[in-house]
N, CA, C, O and CB atoms as a CASP TS submission, in Angstrom:
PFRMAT TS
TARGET T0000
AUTHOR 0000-0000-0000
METHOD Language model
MODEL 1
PARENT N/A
ATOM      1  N   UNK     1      63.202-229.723 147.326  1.00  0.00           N
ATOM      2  CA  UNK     1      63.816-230.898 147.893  1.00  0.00           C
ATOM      3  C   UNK     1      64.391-230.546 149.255  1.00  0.00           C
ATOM      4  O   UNK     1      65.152-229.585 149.363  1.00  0.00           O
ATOM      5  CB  UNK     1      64.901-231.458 146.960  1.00  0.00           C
ATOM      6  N   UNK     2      63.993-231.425 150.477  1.00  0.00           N
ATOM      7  CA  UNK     2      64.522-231.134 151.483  1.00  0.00           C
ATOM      8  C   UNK     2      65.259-232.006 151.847  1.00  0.00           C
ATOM      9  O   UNK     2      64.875-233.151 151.607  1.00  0.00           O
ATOM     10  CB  UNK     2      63.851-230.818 152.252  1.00  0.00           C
ATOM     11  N   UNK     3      66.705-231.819 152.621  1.00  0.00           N
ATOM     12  CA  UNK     3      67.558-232.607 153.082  1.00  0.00           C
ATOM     13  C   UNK     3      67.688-232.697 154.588  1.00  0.00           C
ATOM     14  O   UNK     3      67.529-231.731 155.335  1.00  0.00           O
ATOM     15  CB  UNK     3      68.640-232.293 152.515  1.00  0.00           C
ATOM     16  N   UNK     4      67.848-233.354 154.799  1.00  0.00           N
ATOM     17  CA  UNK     4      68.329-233.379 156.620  1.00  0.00           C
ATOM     18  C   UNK     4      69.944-234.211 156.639  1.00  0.00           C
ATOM     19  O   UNK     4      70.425-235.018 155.843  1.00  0.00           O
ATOM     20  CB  UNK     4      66.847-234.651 157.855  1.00  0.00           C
ATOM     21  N   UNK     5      70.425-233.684 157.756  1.00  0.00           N
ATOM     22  CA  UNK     5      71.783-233.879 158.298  1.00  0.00           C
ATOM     23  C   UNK     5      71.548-233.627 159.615  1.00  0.00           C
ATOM     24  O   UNK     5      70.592-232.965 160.020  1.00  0.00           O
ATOM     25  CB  UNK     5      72.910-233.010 157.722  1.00  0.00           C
ATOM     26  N   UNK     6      73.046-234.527 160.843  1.00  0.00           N
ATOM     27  CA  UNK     6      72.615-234.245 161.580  1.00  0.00           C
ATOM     28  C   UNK     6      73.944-233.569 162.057  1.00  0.00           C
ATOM     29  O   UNK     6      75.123-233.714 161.734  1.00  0.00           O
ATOM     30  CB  UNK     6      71.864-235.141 162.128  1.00  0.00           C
ATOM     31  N   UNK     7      73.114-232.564 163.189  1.00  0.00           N
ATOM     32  CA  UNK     7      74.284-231.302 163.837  1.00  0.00           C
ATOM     33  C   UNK     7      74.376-231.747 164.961  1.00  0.00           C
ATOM     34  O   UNK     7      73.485-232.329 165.580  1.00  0.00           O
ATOM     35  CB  UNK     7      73.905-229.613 163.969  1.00  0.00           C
ATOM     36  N   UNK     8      75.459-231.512 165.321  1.00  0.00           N
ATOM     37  CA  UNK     8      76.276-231.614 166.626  1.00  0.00           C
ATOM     38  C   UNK     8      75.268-230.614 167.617  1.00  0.00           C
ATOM     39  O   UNK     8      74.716-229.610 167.168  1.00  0.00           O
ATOM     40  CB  UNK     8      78.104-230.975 166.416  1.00  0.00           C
ATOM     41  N   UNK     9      75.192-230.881 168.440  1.00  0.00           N
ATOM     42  CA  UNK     9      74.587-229.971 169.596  1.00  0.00           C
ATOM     43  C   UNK     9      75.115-228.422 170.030  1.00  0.00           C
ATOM     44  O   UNK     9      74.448-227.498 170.497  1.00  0.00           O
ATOM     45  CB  UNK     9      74.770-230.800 170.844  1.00  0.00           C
ATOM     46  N   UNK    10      76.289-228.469 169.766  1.00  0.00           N
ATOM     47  CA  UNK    10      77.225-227.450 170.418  1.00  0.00           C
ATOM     48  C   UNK    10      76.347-226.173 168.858  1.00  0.00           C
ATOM     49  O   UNK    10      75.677-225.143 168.919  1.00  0.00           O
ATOM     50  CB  UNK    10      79.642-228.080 170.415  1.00  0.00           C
ATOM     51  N   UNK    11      76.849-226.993 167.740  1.00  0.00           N
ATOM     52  CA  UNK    11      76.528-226.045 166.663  1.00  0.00           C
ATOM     53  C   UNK    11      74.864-225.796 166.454  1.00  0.00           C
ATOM     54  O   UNK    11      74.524-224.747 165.905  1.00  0.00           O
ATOM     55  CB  UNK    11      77.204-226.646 165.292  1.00  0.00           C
ATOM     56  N   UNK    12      74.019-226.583 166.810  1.00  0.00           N
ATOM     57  CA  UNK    12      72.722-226.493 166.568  1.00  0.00           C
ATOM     58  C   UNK    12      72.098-225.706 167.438  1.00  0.00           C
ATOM     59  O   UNK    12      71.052-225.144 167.113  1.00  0.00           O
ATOM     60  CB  UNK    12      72.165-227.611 166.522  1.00  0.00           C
ATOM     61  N   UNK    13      72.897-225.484 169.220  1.00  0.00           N
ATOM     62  CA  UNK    13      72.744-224.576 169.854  1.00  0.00           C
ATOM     63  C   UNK    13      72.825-222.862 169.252  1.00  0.00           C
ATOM     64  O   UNK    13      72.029-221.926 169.332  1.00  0.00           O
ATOM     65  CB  UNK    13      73.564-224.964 170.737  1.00  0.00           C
ATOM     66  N   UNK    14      73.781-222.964 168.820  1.00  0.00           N
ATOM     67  CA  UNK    14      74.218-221.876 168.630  1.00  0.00           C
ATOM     68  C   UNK    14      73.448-221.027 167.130  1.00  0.00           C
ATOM     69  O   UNK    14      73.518-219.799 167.097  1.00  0.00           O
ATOM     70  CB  UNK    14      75.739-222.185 168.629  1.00  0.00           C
ATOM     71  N   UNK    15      72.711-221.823 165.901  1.00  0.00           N
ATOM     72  CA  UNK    15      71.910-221.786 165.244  1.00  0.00           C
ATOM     73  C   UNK    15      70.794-220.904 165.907  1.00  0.00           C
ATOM     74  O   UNK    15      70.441-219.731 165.788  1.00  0.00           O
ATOM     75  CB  UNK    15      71.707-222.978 164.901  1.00  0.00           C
ATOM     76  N   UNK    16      70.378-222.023 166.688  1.00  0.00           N
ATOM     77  CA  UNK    16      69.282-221.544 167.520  1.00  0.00           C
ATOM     78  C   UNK    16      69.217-220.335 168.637  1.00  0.00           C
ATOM     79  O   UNK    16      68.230-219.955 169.267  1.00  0.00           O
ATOM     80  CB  UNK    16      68.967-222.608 168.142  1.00  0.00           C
ATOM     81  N   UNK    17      70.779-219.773 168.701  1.00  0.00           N
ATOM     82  CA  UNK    17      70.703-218.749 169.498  1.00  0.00           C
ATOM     83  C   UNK    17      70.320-217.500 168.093  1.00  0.00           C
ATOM     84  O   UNK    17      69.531-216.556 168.147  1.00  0.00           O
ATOM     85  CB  UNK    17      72.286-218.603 170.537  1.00  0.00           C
ATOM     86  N   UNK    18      70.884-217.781 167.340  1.00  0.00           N
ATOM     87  CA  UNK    18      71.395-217.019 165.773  1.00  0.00           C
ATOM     88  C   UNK    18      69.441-216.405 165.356  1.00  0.00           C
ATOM     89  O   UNK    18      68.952-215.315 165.061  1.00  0.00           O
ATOM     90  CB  UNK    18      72.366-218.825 164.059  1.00  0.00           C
ATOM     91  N   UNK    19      68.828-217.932 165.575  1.00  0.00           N
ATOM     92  CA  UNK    19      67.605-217.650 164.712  1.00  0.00           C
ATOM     93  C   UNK    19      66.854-216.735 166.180  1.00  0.00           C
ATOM     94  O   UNK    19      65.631-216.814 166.301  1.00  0.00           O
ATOM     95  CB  UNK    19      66.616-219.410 163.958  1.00  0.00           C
ATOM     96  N   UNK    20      67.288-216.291 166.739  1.00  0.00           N
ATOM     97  CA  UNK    20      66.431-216.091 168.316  1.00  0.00           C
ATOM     98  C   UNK    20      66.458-214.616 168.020  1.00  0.00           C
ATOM     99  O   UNK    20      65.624-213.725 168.181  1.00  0.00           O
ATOM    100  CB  UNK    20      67.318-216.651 170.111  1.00  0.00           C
ATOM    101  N   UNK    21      67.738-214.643 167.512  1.00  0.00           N
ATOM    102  CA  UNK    21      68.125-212.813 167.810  1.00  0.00           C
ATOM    103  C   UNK    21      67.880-212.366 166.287  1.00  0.00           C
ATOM    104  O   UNK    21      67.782-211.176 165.987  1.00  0.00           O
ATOM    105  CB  UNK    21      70.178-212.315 168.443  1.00  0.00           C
ATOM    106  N   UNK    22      67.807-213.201 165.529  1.00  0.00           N
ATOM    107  CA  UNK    22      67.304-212.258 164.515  1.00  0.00           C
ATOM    108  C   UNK    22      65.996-212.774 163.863  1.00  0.00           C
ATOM    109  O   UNK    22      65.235-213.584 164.393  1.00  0.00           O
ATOM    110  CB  UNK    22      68.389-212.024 163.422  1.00  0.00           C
ATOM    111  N   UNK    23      65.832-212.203 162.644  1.00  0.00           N
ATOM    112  CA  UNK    23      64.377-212.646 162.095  1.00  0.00           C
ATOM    113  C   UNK    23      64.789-213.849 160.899  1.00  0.00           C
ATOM    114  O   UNK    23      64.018-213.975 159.947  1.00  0.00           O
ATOM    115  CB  UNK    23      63.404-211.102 161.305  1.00  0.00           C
ATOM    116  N   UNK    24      65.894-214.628 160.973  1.00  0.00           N
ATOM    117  CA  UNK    24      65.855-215.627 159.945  1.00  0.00           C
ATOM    118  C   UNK    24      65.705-217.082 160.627  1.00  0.00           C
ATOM    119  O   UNK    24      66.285-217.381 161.671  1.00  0.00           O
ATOM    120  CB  UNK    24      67.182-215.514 159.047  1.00  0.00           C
ATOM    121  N   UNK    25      65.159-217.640 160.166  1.00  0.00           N
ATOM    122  CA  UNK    25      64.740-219.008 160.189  1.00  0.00           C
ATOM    123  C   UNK    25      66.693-219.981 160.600  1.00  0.00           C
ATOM    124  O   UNK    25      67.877-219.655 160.509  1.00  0.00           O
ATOM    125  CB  UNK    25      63.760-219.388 158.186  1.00  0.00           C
ATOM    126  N   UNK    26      65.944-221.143 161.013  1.00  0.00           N
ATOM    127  CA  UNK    26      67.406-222.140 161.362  1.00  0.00           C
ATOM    128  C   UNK    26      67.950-222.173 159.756  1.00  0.00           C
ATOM    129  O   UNK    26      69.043-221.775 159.353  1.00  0.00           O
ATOM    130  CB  UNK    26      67.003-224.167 162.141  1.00  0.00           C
ATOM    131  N   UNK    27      66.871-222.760 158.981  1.00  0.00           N
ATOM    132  CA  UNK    27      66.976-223.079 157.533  1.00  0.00           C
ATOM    133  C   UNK    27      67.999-222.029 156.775  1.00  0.00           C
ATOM    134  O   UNK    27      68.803-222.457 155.946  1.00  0.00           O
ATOM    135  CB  UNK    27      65.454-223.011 156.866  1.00  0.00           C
ATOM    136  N   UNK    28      67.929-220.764 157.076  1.00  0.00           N
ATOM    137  CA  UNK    28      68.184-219.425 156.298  1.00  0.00           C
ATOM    138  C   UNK    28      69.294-219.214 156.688  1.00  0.00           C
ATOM    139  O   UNK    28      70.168-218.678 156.006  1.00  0.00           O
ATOM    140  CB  UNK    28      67.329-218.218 156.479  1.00  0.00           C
ATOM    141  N   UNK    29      69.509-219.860 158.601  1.00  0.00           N
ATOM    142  CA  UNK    29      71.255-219.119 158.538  1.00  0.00           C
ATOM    143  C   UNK    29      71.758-220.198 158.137  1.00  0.00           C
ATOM    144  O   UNK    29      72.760-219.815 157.532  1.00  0.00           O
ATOM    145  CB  UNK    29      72.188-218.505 160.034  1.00  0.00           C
ATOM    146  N   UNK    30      71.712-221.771 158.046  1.00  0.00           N
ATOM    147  CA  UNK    30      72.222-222.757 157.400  1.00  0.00           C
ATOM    148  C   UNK    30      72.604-222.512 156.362  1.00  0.00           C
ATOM    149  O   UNK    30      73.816-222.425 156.167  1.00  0.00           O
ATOM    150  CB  UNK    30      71.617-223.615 157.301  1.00  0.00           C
ATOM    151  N   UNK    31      71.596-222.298 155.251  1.00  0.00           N
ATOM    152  CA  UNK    31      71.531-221.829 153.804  1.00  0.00           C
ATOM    153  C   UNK    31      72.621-220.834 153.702  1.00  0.00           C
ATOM    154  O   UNK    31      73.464-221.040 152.829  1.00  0.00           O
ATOM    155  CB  UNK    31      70.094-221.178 153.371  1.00  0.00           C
ATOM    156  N   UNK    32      72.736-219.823 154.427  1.00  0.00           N
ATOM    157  CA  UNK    32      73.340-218.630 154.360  1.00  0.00           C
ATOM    158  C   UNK    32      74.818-219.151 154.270  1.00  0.00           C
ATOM    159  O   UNK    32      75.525-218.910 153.291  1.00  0.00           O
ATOM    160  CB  UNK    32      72.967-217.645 155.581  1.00  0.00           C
ATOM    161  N   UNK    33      75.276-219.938 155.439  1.00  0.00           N
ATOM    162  CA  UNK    33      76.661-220.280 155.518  1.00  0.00           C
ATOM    163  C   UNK    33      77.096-221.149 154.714  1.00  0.00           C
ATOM    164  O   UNK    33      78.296-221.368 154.548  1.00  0.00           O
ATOM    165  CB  UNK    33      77.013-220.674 156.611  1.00  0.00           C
ATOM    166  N   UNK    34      76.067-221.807 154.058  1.00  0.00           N
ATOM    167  CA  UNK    34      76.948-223.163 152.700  1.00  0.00           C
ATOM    168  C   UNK    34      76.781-222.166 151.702  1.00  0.00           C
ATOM    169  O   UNK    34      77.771-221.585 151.257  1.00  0.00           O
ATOM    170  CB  UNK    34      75.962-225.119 152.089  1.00  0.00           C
ATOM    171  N   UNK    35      75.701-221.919 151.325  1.00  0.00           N
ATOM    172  CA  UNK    35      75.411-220.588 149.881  1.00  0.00           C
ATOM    173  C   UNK    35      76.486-219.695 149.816  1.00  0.00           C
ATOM    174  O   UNK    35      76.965-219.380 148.726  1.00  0.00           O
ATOM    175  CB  UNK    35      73.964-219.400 150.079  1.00  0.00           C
ATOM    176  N   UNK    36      76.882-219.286 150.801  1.00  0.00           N
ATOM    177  CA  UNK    36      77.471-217.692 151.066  1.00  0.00           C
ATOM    178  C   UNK    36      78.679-218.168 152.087  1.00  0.00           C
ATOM    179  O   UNK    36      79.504-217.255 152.121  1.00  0.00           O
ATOM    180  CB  UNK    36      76.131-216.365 151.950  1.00  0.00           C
ATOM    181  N   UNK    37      78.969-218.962 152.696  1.00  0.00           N
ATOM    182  CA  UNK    37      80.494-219.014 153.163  1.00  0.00           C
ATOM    183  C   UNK    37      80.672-218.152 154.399  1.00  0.00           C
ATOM    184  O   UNK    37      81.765-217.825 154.861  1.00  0.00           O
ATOM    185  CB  UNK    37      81.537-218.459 151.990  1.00  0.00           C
ATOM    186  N   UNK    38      79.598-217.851 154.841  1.00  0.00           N
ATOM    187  CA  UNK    38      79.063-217.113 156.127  1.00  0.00           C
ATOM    188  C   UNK    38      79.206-218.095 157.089  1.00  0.00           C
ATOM    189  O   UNK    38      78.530-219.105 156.896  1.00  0.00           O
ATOM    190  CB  UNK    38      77.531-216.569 156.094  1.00  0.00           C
ATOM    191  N   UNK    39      80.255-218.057 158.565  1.00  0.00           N
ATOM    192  CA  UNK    39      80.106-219.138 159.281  1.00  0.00           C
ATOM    193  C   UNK    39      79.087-218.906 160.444  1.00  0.00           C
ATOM    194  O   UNK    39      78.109-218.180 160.267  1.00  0.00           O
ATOM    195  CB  UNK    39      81.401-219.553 159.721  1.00  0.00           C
ATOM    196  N   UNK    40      79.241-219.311 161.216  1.00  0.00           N
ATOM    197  CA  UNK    40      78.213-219.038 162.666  1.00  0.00           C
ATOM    198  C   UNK    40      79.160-217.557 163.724  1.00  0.00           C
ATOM    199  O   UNK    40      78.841-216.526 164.316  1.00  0.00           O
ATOM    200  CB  UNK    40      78.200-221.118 163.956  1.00  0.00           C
ATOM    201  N   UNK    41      80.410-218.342 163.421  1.00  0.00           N
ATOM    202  CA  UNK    41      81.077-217.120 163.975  1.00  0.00           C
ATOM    203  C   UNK    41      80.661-215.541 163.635  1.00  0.00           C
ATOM    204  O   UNK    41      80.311-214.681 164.443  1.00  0.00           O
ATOM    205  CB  UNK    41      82.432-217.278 163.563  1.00  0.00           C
ATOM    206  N   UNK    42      80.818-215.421 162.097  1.00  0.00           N
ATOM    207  CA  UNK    42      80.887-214.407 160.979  1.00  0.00           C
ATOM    208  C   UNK    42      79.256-214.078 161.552  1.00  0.00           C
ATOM    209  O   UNK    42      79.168-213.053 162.228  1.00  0.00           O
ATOM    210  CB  UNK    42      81.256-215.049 159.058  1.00  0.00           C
ATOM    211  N   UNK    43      78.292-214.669 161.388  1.00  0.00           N
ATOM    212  CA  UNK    43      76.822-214.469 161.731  1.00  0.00           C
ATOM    213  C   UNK    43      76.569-214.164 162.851  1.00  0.00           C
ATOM    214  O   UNK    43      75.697-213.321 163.062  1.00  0.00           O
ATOM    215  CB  UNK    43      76.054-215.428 161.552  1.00  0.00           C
ATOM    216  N   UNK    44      77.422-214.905 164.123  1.00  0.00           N
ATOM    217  CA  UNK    44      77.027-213.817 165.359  1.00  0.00           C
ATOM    218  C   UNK    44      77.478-212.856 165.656  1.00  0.00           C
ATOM    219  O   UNK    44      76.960-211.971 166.338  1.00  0.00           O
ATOM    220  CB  UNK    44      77.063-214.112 166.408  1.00  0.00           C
ATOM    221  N   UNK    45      78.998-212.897 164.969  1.00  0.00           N
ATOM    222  CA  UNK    45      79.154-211.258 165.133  1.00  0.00           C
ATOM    223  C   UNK    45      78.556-209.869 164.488  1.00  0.00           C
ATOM    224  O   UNK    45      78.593-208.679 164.801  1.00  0.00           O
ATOM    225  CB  UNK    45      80.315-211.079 164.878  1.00  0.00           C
ATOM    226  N   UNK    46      77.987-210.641 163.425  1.00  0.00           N
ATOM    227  CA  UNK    46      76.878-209.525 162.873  1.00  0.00           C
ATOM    228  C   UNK    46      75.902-209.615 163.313  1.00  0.00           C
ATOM    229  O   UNK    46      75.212-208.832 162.659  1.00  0.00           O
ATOM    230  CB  UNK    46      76.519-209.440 161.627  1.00  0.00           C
ATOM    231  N   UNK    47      75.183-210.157 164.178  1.00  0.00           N
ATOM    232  CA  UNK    47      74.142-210.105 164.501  1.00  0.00           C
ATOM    233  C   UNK    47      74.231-208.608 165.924  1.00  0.00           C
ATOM    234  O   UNK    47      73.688-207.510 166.046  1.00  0.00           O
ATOM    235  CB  UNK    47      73.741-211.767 164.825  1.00  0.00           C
ATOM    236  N   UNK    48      75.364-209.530 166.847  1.00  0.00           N
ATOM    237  CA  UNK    48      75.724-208.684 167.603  1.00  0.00           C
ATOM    238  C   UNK    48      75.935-206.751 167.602  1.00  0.00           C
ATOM    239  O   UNK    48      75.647-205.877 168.419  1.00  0.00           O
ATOM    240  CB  UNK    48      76.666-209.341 167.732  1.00  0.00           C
ATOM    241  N   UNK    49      76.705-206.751 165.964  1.00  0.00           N
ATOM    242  CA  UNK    49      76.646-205.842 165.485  1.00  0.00           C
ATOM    243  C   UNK    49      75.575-204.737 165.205  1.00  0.00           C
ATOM    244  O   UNK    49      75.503-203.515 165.330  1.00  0.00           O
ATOM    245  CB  UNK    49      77.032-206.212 164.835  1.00  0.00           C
ATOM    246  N   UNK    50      74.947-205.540 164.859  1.00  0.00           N
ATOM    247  CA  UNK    50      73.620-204.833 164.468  1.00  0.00           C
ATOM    248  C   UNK    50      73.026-204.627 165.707  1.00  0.00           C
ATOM    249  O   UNK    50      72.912-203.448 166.041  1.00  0.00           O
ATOM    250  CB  UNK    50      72.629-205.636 163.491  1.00  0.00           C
ATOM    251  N   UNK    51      72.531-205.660 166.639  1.00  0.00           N
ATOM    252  CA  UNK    51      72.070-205.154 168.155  1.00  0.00           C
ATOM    253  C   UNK    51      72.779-203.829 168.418  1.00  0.00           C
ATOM    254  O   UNK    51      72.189-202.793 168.112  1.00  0.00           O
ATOM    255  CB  UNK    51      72.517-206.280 169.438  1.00  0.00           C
ATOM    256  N   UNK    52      74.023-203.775 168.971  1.00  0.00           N
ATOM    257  CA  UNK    52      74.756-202.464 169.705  1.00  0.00           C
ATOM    258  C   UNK    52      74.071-201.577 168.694  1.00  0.00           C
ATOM    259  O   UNK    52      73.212-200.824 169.153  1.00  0.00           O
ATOM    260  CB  UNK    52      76.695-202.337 169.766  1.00  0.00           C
ATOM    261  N   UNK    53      74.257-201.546 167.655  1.00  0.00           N
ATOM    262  CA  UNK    53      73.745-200.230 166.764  1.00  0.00           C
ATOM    263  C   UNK    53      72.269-200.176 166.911  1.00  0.00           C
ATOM    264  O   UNK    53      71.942-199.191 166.250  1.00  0.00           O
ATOM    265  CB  UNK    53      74.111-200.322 165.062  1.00  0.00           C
ATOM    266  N   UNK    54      71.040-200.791 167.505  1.00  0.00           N
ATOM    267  CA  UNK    54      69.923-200.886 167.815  1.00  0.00           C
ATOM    268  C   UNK    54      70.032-199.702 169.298  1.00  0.00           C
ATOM    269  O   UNK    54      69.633-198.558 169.516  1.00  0.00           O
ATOM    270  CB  UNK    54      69.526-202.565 167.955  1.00  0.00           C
ATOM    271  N   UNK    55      70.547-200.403 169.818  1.00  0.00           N
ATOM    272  CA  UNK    55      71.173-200.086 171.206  1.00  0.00           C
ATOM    273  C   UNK    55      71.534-198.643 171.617  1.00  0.00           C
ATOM    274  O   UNK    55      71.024-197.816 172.373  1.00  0.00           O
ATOM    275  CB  UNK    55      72.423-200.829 171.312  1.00  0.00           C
ATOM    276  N   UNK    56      72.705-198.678 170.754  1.00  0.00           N
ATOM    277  CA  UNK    56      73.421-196.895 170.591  1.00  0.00           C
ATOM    278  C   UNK    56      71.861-196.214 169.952  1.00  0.00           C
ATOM    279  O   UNK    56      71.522-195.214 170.586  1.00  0.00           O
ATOM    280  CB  UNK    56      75.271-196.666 168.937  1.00  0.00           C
ATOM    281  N   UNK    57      70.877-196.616 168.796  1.00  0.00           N
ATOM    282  CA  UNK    57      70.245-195.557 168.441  1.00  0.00           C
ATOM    283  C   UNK    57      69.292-195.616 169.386  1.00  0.00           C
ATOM    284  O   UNK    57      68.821-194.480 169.429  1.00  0.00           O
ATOM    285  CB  UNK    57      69.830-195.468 167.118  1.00  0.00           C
ATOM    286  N   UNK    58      68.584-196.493 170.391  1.00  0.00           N
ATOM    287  CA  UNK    58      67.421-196.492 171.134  1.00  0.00           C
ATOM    288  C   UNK    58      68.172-195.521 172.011  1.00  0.00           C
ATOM    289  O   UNK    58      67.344-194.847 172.624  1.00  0.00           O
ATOM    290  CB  UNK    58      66.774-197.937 171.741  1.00  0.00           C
ATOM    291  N   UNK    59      69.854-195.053 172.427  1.00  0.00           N
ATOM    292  CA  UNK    59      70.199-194.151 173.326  1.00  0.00           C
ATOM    293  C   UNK    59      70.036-193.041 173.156  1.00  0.00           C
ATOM    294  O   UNK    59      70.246-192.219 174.048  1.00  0.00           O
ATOM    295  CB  UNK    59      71.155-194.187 173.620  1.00  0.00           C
ATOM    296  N   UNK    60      69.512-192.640 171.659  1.00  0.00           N
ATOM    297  CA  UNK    60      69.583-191.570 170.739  1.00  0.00           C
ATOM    298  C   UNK    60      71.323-191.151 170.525  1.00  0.00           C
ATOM    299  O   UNK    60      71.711-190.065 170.954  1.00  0.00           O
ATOM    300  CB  UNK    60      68.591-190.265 171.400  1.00  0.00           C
ATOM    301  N   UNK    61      72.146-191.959 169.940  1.00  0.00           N
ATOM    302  CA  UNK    61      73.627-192.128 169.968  1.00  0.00           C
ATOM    303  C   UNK    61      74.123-192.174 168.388  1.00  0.00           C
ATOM    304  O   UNK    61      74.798-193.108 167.954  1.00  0.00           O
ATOM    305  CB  UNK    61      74.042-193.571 170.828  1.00  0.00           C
ATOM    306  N   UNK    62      73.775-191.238 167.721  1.00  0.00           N
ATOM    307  CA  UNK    62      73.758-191.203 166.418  1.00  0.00           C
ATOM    308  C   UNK    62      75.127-190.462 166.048  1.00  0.00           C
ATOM    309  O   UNK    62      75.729-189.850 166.930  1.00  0.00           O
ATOM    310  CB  UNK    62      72.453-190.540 165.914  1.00  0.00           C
ATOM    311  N   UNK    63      75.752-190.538 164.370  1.00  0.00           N
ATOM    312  CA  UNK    63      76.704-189.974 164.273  1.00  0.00           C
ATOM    313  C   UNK    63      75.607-188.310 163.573  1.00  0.00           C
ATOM    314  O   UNK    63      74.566-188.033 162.978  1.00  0.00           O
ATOM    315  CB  UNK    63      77.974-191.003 163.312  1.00  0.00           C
ATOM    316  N   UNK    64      77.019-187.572 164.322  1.00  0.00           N
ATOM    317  CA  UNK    64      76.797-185.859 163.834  1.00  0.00           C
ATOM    318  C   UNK    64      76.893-186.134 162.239  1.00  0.00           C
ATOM    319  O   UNK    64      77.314-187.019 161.494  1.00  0.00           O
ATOM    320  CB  UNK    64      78.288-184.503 164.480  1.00  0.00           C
ATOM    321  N   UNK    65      76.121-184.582 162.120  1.00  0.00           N
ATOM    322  CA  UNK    65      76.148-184.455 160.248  1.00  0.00           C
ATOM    323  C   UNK    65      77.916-184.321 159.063  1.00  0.00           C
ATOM    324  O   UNK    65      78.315-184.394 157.900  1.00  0.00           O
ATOM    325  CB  UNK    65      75.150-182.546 159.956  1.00  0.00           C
ATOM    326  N   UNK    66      78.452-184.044 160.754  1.00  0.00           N
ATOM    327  CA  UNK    66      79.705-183.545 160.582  1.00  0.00           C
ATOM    328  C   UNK    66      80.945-184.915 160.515  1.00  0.00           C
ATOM    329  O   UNK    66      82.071-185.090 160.049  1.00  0.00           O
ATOM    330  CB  UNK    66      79.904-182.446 161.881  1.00  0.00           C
ATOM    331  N   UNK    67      80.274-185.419 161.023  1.00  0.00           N
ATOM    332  CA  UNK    67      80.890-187.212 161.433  1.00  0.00           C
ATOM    333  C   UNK    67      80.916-187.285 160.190  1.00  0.00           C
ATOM    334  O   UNK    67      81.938-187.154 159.517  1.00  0.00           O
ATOM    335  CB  UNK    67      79.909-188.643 162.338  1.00  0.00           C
ATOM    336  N   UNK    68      79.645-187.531 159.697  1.00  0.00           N
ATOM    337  CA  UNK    68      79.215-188.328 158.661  1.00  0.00           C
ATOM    338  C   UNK    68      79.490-187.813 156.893  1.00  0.00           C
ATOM    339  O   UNK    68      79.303-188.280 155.770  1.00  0.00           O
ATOM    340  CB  UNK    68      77.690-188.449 159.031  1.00  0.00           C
ATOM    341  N   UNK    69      80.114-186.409 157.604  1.00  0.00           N
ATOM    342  CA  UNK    69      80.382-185.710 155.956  1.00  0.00           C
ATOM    343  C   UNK    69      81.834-186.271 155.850  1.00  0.00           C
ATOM    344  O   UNK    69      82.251-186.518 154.719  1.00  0.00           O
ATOM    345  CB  UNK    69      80.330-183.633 155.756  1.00  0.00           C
ATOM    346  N   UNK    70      82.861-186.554 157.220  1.00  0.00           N
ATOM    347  CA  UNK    70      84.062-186.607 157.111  1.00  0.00           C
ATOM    348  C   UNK    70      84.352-187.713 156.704  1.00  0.00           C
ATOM    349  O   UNK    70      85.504-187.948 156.341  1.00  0.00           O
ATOM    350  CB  UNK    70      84.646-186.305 158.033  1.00  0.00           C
ATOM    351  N   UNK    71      83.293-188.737 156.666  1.00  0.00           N
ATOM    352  CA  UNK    71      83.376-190.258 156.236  1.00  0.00           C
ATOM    353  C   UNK    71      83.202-190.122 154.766  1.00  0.00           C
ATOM    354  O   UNK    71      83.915-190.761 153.993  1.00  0.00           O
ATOM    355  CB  UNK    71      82.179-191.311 156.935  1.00  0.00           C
ATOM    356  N   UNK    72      82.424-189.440 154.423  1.00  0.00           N
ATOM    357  CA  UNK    72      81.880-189.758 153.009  1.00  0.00           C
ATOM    358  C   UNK    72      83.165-189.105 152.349  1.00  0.00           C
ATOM    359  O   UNK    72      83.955-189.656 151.582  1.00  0.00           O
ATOM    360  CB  UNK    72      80.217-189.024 152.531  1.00  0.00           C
ATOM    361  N   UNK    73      83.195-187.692 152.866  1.00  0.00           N
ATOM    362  CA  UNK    73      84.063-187.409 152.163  1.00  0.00           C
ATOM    363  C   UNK    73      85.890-187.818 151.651  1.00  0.00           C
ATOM    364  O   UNK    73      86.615-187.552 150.692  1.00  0.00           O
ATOM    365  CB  UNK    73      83.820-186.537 152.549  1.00  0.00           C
ATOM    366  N   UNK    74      86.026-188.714 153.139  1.00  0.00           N
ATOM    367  CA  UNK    74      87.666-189.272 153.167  1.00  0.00           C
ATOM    368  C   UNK    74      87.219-190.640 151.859  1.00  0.00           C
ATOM    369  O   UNK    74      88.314-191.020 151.445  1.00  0.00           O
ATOM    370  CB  UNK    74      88.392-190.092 155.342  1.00  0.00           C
ATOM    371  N   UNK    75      86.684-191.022 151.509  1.00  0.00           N
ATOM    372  CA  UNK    75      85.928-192.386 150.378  1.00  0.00           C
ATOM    373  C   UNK    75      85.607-191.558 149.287  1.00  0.00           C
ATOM    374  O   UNK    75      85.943-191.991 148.184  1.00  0.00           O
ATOM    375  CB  UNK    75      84.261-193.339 150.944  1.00  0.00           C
ATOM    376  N   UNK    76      85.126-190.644 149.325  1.00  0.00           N
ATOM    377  CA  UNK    76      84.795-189.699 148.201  1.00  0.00           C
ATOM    378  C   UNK    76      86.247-189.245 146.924  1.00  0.00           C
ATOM    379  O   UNK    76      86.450-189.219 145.710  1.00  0.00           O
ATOM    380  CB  UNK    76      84.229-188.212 149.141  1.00  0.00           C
ATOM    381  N   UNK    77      86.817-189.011 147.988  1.00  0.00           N
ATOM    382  CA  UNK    77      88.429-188.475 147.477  1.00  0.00           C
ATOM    383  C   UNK    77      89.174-189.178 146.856  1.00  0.00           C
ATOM    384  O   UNK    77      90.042-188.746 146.097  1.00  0.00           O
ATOM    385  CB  UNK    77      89.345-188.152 148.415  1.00  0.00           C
ATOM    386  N   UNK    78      88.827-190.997 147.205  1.00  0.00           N
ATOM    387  CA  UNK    78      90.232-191.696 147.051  1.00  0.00           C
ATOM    388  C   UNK    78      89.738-192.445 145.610  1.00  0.00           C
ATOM    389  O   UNK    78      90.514-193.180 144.999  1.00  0.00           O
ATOM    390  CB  UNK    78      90.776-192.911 148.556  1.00  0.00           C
TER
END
């Protein structure tokens, strides 16, 4: 069953920036934010998120083995 509603421009823009930068459909981040309580805000900042970390690794900007033991291990402990 498909529904339609209609979006404000400001927000349908911004959908459409959402579905640009990542690989989900308009439908999917819609879905995402009524299903899941995910807003547009919450979604571009993860999207964003994920870019820089694209970003940092295309710099070859990775964490050390040593980084990454001190993480596990401070979560490990508690």
């Amino acid at each position: 069953m498909k529904n339609t509603v209609e979006i404000v421009e400001d927000l349908s823009r911004r959908i459409d920036m959402l579905a640009e930068r990542s690989t989900l459909t308009r439908g999917q981040i819609i879905e995402d934010a009524l299903a899941h309580g995910r807003s547009l805000a919450w979604q571009e900042k993860w999207i964003a998120g994920v870019q820089a970390g694209i970003e940092d690794a295309d710099r070859g900007e990775f964490a050390t083995d040593e980084e990454i033991a001190t993480v596990l291990n401070k979560y490990s402990q508690a």
